[in-house]
N, C-alpha and C positions, 0 to 999 in steps of 0.2 A: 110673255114675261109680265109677270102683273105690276101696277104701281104699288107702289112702296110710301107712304103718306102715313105720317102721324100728324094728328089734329091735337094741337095744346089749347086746355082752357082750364078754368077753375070754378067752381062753383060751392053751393053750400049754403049755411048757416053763418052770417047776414046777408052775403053778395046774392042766393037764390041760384036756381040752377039752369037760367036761360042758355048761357054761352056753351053749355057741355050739351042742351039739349039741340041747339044748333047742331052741334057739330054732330050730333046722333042723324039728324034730319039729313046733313049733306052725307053722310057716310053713307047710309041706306039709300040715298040716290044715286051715288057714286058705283055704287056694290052691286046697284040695277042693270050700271050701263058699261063695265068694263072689269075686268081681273082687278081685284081691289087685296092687298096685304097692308092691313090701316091696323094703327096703334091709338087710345084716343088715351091722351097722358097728363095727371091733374094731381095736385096735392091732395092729400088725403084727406074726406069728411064723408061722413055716411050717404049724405046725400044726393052729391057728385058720385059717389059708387054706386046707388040705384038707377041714376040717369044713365051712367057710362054703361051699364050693362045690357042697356037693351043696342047699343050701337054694336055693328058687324067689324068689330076691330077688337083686337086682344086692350086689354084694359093696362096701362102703365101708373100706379100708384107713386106718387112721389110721396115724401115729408109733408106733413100737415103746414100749413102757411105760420108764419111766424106770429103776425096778428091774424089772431080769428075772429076780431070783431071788427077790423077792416071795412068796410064796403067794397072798396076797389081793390083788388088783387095785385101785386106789383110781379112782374116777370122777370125771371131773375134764370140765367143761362147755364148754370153751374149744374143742377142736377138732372138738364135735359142735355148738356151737355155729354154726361155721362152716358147716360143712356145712349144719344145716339153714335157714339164712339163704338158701341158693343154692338149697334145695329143701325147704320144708317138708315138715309132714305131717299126719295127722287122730291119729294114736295115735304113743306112742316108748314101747316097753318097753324096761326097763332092767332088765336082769338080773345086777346087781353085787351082791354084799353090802355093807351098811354104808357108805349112800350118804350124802356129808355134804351138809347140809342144804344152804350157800350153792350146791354144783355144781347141785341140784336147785330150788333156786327160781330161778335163772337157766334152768334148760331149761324149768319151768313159765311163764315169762314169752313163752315161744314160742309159747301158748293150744293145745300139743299136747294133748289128754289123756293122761295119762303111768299106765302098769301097770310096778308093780315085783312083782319077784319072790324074795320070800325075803333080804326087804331090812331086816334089823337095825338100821340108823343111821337119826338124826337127818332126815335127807333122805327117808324113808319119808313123815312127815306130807304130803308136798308133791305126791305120789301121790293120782288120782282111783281109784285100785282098786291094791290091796296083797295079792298073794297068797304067803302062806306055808306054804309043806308043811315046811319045816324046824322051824320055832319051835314046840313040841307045847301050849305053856300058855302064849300072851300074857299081860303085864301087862296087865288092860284100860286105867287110867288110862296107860298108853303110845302106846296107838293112836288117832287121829280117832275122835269124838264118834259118825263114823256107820257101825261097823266092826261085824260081826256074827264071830264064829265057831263053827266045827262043830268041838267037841270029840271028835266022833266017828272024825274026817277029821287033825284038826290044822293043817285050813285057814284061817286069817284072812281073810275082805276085808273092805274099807274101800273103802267107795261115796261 
């Protein structure tokens, strides 16, 4: 039974198209080492569709972001919502920064297990695994109760 994982990010024209290329790099890892049926699912700009294309996952176009001169993308649950109603999943990585909580405990109610990455906001808590390579010194009393980190690395998770 393959896993079942959609990867959310956004990219584009101002924010750049690192976080979608992320998620191209772990999918093609992923797709190495096990039965992989991956969605990689982003608001629409051309240039997040040339990235999203070389990933091993069917490609999920949403609505163009509201601000598209933004830098920081905001994650907003309602049209991923939808989607995953028509097709769940077993995992949804969400690779936004500064995920606000209510967008995230409305996707957590979809019993996906959810991995965020490098996710500063309020919406972090609501993640079964939190991986951070940006944040070099977490607040501990910031993080879930069951978070470990490698000071050595600057990695946080939270299991």
């Amino acid at each position: 039974m393959p896993l079942r994982l959609v990867y959310r990010a956004d990219g584009g024209h101002p924010v750049g198209t690192g976080h979608i290329w992320r998620g191209v790099r772990i999918l093609r890892a992923l797709a190495e080492r096990t039965e992989l049926e991956a969605r990689i699912v982003f608001a629409d700009d051309p240039f997040a569709r040339g990235a999203a294309a070389r990933a091993p996952a069917t490609a999920v176009v949403l609505p163009p972001r509201n601000d598209v001169h933004a830098v920081k993308p905001l994650l907003t649950a309602g049209p991923l919502l939808e989607h995953l109603r028509d097709e769940p999943c077993d995992v949804l990585v969400v690779d936004m920064l500064d995920t606000p909580d209510d967008a995230m405990a409305a996707l957590a109610a979809t019993g996906a297990s959810i991995v965020t990455l490098d996710d500063r906001g309020d919406g972090r808590k609501r993640a079964n695994l939190l991986v951070n390579t940006l944040v070099q010194k977490p607040e501990p009393n910031a993080l879930p109760s069951s978070s470990r980190a490698s000071p050595e690395s600057g990695t946080t998770c939270a299991l």
